[in-house]
RODO-2510 file (C-alpha; in nm, 4 decimals, decimal comma):
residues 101
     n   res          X          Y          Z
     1     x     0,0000     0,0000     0,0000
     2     x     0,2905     0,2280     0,1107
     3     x     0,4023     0,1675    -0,2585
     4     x     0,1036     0,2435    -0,4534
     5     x     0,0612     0,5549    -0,2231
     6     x     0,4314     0,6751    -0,3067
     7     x     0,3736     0,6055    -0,7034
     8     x     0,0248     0,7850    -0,7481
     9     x     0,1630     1,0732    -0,5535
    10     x     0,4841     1,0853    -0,7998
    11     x     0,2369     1,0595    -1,1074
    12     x    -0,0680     1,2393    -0,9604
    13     x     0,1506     1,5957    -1,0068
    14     x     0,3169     1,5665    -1,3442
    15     x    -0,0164     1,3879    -1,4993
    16     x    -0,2358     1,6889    -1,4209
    17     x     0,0820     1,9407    -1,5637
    18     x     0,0695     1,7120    -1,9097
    19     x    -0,3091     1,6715    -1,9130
    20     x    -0,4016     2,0403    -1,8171
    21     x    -0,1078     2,2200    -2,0241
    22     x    -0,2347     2,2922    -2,3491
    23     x    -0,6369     2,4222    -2,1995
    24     x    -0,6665     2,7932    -2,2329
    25     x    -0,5977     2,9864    -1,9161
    26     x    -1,0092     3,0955    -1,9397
    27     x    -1,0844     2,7032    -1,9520
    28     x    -0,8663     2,6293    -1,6655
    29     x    -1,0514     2,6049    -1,3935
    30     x    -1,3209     2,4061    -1,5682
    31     x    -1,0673     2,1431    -1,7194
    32     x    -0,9016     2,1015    -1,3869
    33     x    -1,2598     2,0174    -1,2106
    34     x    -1,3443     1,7811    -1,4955
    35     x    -0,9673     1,6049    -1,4608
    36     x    -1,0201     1,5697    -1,0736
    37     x    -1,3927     1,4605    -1,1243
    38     x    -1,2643     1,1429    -1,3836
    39     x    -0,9793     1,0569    -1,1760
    40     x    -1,2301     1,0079    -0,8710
    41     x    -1,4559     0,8106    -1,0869
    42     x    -1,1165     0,5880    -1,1964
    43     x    -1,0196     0,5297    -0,8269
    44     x    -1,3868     0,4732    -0,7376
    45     x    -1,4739     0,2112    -0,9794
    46     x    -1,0754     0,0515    -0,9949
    47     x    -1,1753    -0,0060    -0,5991
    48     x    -1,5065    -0,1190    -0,6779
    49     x    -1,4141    -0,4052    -0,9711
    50     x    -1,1059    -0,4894    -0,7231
    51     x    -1,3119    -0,5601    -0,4136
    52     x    -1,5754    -0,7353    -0,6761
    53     x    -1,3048    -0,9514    -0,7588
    54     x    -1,1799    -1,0521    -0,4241
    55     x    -1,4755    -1,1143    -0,2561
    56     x    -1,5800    -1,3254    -0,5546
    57     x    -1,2531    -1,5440    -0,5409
    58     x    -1,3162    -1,5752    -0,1425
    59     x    -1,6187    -1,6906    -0,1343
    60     x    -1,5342    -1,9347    -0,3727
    61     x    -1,2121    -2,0284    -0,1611
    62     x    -1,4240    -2,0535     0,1631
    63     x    -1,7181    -2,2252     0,0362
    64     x    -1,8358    -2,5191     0,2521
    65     x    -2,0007    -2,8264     0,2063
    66     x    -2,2954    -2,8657     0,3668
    67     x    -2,3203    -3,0750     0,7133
    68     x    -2,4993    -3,3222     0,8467
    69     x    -2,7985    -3,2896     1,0815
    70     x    -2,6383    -3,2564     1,4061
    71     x    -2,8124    -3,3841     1,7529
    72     x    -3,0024    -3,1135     1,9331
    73     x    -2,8187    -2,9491     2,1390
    74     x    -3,0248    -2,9866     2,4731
    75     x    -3,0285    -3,3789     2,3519
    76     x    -2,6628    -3,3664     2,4083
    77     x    -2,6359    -3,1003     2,7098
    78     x    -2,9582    -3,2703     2,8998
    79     x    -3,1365    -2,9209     2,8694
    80     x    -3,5023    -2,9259     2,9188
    81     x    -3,7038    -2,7306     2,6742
    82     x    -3,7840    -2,4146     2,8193
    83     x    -4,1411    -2,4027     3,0385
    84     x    -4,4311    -2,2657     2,8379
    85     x    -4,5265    -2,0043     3,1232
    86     x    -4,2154    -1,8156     3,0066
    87     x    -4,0538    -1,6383     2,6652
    88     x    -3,7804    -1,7841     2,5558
    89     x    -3,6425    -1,4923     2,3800
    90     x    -3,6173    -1,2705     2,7093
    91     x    -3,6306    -1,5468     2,9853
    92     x    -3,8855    -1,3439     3,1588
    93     x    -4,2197    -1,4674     3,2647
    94     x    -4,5191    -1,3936     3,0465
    95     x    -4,7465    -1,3159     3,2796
    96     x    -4,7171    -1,1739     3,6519
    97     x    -4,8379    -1,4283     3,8938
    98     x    -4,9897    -1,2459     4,1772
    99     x    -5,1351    -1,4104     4,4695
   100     x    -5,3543    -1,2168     4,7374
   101     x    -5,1904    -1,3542     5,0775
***
């Protein structure tokens, strides 16, 4: 990365200079905005098709094949299924139980 970085910086300057050099001084501005404007596009989309690419070849790398039906896991642990007076999701009962003592 530290190499890329040092060669776009040592091209960056001298590319403008050649690209902008023979726009009229009244067009200058205008040519400069549109040279930045396509180089951001180039970096944008060269990142873009590069990740594209990566992510394509990972997945493809990583891909599993799929596994058996495992036991439950409270089959293997000895869990009991949770009571039906309570939720699951928050461990919390459903319903206050209030007795009159």
């Amino acid at each position: 990365m530290v190499l890329i970085g040092f060669g776009l910086g040592m091209i960056g300057g001298p590319l403008a200079d050649m690209s902008l050099a023979k726009v009229p001084h009244e067009d200058a501005g205008s040519a400069s905005g549109l040279f930045n404007t396509v180089m951001h596009l180039g970096i944008a989309l060269g990142t873009a098709l590069t990740a594209l690419v990566f992510f394509r070849h990972h997945r493809r790398l990583t891909r599993r094949r799929p596994q058996p039906r495992r036991v439950p896991h409270r089959a293997v642990v000895g869990r009991r299924p949770p009571r039906p007076d309570v939720d699951p999701m928050f461990c919390l009962p459903k319903q206050a139980n209030i007795s009159a003592d």
